[in-house]
Short mmCIF file of the C-alpha atoms (twelve columns), coordinates in Angstrom:
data_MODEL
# 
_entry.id   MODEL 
# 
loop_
_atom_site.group_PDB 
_atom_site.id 
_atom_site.type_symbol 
_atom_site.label_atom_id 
_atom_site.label_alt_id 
_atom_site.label_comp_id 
_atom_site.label_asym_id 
_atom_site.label_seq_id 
_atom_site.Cartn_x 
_atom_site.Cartn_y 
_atom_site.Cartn_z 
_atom_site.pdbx_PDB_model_num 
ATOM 1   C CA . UNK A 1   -8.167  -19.745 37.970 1 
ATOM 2   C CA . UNK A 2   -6.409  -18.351 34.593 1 
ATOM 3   C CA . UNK A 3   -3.379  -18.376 33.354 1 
ATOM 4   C CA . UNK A 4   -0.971  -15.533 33.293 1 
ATOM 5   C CA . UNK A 5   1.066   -16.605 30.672 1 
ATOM 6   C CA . UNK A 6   -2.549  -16.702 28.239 1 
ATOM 7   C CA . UNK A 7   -2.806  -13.190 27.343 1 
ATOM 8   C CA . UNK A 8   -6.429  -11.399 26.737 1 
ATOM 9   C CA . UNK A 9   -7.243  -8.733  24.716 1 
ATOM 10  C CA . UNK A 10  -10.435 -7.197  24.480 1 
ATOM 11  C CA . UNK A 11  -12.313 -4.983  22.038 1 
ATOM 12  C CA . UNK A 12  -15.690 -3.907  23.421 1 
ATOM 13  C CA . UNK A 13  -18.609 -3.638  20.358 1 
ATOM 14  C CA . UNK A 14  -21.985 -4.771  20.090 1 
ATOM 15  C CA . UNK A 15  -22.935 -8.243  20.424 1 
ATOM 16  C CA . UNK A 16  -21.660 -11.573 19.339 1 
ATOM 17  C CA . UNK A 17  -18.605 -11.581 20.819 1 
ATOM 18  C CA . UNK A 18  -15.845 -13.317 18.544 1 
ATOM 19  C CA . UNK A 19  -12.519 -14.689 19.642 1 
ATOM 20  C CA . UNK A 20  -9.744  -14.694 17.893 1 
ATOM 21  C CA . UNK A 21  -7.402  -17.792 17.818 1 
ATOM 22  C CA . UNK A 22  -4.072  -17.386 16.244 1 
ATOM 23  C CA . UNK A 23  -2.153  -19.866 14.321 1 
ATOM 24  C CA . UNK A 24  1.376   -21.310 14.953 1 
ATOM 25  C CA . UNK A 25  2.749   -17.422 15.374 1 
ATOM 26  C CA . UNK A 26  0.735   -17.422 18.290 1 
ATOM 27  C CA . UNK A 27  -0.490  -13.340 19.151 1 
ATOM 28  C CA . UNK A 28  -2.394  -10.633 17.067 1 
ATOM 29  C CA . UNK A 29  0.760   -9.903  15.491 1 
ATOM 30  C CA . UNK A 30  -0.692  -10.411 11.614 1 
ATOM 31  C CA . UNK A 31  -4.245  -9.043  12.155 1 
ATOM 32  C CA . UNK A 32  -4.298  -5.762  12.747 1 
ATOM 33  C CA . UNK A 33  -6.078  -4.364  9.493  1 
ATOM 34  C CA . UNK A 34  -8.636  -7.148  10.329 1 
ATOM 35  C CA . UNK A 35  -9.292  -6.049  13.698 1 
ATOM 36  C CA . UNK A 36  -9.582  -2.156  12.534 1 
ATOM 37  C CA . UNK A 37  -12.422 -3.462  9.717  1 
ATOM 38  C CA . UNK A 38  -14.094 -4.958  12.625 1 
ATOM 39  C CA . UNK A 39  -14.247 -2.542  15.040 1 
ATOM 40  C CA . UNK A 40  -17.616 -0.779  16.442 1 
ATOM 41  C CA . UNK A 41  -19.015 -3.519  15.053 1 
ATOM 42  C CA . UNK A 42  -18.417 -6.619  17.354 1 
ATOM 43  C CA . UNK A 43  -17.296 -7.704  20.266 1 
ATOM 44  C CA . UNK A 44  -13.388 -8.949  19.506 1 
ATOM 45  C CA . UNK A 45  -11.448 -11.024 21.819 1 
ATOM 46  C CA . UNK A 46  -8.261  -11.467 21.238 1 
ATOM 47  C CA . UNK A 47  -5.862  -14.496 22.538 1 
ATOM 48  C CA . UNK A 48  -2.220  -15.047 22.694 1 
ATOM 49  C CA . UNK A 49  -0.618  -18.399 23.625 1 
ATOM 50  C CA . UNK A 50  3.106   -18.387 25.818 1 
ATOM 51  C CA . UNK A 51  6.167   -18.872 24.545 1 
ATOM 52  C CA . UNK A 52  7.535   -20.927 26.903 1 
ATOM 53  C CA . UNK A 53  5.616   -24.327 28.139 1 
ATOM 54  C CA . UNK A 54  4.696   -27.978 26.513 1 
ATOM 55  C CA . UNK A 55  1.236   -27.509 26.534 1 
ATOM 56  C CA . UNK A 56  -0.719  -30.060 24.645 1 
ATOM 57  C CA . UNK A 57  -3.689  -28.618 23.172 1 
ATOM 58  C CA . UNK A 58  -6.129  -29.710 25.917 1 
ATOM 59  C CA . UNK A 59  -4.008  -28.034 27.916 1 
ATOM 60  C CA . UNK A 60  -4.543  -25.088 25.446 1 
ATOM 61  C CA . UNK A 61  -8.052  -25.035 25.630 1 
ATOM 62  C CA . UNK A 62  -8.076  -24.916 29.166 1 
ATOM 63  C CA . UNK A 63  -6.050  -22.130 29.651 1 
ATOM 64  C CA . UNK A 64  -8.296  -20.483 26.834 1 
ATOM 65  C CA . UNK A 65  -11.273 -21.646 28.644 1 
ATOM 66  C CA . UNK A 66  -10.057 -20.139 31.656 1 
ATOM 67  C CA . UNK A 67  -8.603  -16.338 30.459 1 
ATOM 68  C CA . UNK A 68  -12.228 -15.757 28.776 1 
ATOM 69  C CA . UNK A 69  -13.996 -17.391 31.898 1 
ATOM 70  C CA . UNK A 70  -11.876 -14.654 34.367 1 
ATOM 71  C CA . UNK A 71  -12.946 -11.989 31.919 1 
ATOM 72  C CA . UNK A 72  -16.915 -12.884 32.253 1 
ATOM 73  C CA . UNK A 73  -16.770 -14.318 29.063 1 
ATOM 74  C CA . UNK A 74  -18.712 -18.221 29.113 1 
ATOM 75  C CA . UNK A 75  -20.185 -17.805 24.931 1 
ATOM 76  C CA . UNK A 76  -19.112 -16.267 21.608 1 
ATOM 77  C CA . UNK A 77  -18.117 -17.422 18.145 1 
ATOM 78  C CA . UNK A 78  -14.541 -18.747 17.444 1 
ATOM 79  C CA . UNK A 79  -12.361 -17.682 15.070 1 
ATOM 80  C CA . UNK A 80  -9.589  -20.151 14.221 1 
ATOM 81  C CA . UNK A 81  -6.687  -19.234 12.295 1 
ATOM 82  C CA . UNK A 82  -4.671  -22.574 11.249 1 
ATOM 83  C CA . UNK A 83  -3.339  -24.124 14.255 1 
ATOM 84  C CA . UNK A 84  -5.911  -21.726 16.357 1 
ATOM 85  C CA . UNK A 85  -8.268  -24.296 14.291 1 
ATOM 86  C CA . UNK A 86  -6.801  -27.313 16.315 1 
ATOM 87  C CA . UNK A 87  -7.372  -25.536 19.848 1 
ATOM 88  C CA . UNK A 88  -10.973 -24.182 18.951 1 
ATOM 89  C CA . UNK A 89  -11.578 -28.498 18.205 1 
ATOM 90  C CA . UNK A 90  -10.151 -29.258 21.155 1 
ATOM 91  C CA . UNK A 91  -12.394 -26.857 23.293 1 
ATOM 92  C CA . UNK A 92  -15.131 -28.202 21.662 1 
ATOM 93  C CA . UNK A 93  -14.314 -31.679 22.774 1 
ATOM 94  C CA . UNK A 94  -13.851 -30.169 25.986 1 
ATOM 95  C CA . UNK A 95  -17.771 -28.693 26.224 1 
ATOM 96  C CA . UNK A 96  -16.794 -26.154 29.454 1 
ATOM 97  C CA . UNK A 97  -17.009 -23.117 26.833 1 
ATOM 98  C CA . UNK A 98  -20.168 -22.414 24.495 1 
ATOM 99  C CA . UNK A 99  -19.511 -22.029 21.373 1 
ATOM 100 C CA . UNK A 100 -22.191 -20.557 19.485 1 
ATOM 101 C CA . UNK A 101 -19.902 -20.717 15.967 1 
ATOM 102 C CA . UNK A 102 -16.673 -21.682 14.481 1 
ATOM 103 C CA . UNK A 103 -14.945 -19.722 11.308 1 
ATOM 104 C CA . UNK A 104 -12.030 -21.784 10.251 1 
ATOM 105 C CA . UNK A 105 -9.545  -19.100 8.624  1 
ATOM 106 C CA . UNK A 106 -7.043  -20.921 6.995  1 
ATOM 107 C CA . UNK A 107 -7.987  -23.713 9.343  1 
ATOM 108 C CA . UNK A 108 -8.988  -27.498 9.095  1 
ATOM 109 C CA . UNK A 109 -10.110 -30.347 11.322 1 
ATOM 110 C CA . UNK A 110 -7.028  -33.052 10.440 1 
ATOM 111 C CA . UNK A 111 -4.839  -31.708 8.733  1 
ATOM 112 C CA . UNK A 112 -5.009  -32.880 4.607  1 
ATOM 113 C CA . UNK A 113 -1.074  -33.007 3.807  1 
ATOM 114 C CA . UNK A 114 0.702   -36.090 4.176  1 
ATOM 115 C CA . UNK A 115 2.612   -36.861 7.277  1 
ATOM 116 C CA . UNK A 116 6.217   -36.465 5.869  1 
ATOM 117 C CA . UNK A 117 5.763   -32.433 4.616  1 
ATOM 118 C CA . UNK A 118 4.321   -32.109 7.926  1 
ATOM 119 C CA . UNK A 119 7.605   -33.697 9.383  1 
ATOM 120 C CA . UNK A 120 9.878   -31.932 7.089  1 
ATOM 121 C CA . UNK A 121 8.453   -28.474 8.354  1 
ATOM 122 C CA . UNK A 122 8.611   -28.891 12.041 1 
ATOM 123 C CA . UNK A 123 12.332  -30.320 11.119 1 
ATOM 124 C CA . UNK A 124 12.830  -27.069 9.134  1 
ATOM 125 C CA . UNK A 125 11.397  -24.746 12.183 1 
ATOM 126 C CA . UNK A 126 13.077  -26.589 14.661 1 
ATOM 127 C CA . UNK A 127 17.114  -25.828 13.088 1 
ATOM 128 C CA . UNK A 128 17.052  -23.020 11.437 1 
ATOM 129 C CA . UNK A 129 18.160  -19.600 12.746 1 
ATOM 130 C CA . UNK A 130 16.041  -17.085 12.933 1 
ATOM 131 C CA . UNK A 131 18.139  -14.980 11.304 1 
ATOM 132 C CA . UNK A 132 17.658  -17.519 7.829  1 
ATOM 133 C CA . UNK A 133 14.230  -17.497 8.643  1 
ATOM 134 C CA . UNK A 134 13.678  -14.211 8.338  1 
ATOM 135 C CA . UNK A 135 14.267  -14.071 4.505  1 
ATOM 136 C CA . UNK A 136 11.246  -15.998 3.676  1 
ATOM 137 C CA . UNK A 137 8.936   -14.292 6.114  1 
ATOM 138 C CA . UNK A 138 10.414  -10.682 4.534  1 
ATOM 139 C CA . UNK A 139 10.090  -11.770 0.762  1 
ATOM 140 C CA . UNK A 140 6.736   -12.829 1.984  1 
ATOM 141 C CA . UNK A 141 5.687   -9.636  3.550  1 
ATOM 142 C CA . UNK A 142 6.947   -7.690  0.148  1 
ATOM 143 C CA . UNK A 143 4.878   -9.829  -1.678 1 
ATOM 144 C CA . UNK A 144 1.954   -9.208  0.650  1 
ATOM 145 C CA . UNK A 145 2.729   -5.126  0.242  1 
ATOM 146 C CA . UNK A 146 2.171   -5.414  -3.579 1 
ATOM 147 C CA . UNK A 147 -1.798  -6.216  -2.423 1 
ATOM 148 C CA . UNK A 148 -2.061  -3.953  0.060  1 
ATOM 149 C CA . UNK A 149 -0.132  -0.865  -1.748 1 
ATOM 150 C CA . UNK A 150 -3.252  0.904   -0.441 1 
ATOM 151 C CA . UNK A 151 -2.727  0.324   3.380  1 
ATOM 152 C CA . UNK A 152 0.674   1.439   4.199  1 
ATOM 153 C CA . UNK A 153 -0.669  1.138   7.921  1 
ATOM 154 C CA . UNK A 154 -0.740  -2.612  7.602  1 
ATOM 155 C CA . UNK A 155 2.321   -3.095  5.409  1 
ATOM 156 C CA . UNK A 156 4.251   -1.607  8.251  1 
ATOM 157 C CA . UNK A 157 2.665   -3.763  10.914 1 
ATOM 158 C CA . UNK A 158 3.768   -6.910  8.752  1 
ATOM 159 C CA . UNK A 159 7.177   -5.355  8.853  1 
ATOM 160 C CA . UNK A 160 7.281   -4.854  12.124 1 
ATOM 161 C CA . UNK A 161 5.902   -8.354  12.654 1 
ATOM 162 C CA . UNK A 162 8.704   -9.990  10.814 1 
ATOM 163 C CA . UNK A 163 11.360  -7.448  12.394 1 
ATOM 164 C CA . UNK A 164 10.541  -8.657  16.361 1 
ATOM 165 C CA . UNK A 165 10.295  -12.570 15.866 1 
ATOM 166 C CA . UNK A 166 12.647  -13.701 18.438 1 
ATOM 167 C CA . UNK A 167 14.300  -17.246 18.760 1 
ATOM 168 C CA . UNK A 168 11.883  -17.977 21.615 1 
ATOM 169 C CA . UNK A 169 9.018   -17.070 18.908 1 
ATOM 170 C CA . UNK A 170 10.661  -19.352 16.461 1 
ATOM 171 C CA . UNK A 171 11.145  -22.480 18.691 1 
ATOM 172 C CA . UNK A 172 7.353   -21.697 20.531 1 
ATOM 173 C CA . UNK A 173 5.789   -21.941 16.882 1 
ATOM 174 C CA . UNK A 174 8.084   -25.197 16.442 1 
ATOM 175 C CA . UNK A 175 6.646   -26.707 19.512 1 
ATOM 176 C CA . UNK A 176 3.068   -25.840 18.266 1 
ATOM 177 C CA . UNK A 177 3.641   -27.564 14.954 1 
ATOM 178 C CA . UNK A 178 4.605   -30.768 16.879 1 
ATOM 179 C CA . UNK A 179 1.153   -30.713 18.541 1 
ATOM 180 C CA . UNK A 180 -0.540  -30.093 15.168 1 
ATOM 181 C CA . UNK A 181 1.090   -33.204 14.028 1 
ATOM 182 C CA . UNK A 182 0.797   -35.702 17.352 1 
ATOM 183 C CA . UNK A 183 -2.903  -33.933 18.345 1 
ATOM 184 C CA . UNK A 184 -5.554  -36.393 18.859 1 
ATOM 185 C CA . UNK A 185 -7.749  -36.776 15.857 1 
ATOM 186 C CA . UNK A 186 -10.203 -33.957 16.058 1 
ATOM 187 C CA . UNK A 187 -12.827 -35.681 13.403 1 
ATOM 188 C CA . UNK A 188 -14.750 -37.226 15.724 1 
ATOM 189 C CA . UNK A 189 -15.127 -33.896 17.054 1 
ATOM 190 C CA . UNK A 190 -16.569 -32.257 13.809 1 
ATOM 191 C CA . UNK A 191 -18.913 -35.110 13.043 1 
ATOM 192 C CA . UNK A 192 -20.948 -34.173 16.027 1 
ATOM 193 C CA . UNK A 193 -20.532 -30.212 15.823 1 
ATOM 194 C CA . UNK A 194 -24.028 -28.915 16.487 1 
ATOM 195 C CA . UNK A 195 -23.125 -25.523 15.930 1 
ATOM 196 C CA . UNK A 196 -22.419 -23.417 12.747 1 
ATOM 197 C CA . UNK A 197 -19.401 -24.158 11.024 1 
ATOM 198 C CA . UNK A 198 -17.548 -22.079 8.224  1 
ATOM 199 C CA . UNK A 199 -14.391 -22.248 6.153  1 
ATOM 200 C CA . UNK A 200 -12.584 -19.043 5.333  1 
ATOM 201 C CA . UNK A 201 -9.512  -19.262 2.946  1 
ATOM 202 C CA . UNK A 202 -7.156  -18.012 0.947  1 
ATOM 203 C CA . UNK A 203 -7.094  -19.376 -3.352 1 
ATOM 204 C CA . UNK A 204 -3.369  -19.420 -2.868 1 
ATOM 205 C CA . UNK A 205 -2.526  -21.378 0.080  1 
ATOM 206 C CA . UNK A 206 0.472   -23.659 0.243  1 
ATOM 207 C CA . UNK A 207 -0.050  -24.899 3.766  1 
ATOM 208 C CA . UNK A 208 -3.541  -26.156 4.028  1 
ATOM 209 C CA . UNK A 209 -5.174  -27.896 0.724  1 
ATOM 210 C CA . UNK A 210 -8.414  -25.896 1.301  1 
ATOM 211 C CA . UNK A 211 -10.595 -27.872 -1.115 1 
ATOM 212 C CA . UNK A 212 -9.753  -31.045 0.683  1 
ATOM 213 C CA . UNK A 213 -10.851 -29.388 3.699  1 
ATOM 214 C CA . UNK A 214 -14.213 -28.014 2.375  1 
ATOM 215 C CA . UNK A 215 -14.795 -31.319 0.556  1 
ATOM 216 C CA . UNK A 216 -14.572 -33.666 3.728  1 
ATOM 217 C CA . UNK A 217 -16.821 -30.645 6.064  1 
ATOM 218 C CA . UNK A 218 -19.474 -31.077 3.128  1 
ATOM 219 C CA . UNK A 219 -19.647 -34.669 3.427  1 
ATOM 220 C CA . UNK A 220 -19.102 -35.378 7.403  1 
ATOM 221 C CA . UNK A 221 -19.621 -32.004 9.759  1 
ATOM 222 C CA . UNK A 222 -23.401 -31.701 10.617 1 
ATOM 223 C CA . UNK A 223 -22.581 -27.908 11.402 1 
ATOM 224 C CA . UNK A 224 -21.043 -27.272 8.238  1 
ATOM 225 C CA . UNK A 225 -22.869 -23.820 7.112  1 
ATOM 226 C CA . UNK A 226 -20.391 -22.807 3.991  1 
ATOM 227 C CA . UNK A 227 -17.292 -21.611 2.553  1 
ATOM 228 C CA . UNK A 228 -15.679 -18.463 0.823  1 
ATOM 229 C CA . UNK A 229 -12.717 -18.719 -0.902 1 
ATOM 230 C CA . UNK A 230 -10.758 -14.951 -1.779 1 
ATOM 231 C CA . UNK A 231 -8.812  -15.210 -4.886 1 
ATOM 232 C CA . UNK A 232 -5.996  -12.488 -3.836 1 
ATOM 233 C CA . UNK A 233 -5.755  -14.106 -0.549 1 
ATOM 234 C CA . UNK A 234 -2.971  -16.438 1.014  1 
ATOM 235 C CA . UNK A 235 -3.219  -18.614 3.941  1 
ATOM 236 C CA . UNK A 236 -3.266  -15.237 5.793  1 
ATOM 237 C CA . UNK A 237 -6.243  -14.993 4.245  1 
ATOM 238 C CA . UNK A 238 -6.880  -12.312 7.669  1 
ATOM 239 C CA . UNK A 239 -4.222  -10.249 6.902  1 
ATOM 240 C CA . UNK A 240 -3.628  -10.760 3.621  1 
ATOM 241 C CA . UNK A 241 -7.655  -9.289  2.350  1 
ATOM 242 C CA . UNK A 242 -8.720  -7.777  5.588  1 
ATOM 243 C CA . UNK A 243 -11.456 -6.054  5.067  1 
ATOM 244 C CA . UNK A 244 -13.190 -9.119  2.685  1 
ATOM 245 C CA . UNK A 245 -12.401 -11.081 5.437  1 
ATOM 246 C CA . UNK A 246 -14.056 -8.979  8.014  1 
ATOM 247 C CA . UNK A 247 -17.060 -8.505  5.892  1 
ATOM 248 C CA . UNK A 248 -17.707 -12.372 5.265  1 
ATOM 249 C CA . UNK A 249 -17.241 -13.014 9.162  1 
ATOM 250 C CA . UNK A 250 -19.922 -10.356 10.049 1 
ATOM 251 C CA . UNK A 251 -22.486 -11.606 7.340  1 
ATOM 252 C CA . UNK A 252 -21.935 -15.100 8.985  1 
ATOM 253 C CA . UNK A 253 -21.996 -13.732 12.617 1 
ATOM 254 C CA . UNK A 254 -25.399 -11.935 11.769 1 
ATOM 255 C CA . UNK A 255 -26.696 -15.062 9.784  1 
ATOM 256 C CA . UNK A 256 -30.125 -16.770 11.697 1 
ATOM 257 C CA . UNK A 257 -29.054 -20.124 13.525 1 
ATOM 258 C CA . UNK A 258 -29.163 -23.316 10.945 1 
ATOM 259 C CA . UNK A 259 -32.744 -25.013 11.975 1 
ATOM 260 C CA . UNK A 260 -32.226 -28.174 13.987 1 
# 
């Protein structure tokens, strides 16, 4: 049985069927220039987590695994954006759901920086107001308009993003940084990943050393299919170069399966 507090989304298109996995915001709050890029042309599934329970992230993946499940959905590719990374690993370990693919955006498989900055920013999450908060997030929306001059549609969704984070929103993506730090090591995991496996980043990404992530995929990840790196992205790299984002996915969605 699902969920009800694991909300489903669900944008009908041709086949594979891709779902989306946030990141420590946890909704489609940030992605809706991606989405729009994408549409007609896949199936898009869409997942938020709640705001309000201790799931670990087996308990993630289960709910996950179940929402899809009630919605007749048993395959597709993931898409895991940063901590949505952590609970596409974690259904993997699982096995209940098929994954025929895994896109990293902005993700990894443990996480590269050391244990203190990782400390340091669930401290910083955890006791500041939201109302101090907001200044970063709004200086870094601004910055993001400045690339995306072109798309007032999606400047105003970022807005609007940053405009209805709520406490609850705050501490929720606090809670989901603790599990990114205390999660059980998902390497194990990626060294026997028989399906493909991409990395999609940003160049400019201050939360996720990207080449140390590529670098240890190359060397240890049997699925490991590839990487592309967009210069005028961020770790965003979704939202901040949508539609270069959308095109990479759909070349890799319509690539032929690696040979066993």
């Amino acid at each position: 049985m699902s969920d009800p507090r694991i909300s489903v989304r669900i944008h009908e298109g041709p086949a594979p069927t891709l779902i989306y996995l946030p990141g420590l915001h946890g909704d489609w709050g940030l992605i809706g220039a991606f989405r729009r890029a994408l549409a007609g042309k896949v199936r898009f599934v869409e997942i938020a987590y709640p705001r309000d329970c201790a799931w670990d992230l087996d308990a993630h993946a289960a709910a996950v695994d179940a929402a899809l499940r009630a919605d007749g959905i048993s395959r597709g590719w993931i898409l895991g954006q940063s901590f949505g990374s952590q609970v596409a690993w974690a259904m993997a370990h699982r096995g209940a759901f098929r994954i025929d693919g895994l896109i990293l955006a902005g993700g990894f498989v443990s996480h590269p920086s050391p244990a203190g900055a990782r400390r340091f920013l669930r401290f910083l999450l955890a006791h500041t107001p939201t109302s101090v908060l907001r200044v970063p997030m709004s200086l870094w929306v601004e910055a993001g308009a400045l690339l995306l001059r072109r798309n007032p549609e999606t400047v105003a969704e970022l807005r609007d993003f940053v405009r209805n984070r709520t406490d609850a929103d705050w501490d929720a993506a606090a809670r989901r940084l603790t599990l990114m730090i205390r999660a059980r090591d998902p390497r194990p995991v990626a060294r026997a990943a028989n399906f493909p496996v991409h990395y999609l980043g940003g160049l400019i990404d201050p939360l996720v050393a990207w080449p140390l992530v590529v670098w240890w995929l190359k060397g240890r990840c049997p699925g490991y299919q590839g990487s592309r790196i967009l210069p005028l992205a961020g770790h965003n790299v979704l939202g901040s170069q949508p539609e270069r984002s959308a095109e990479q996915v759909l070349a890799w969605l319509a690539a032929p399966p690696p040979r066993p």
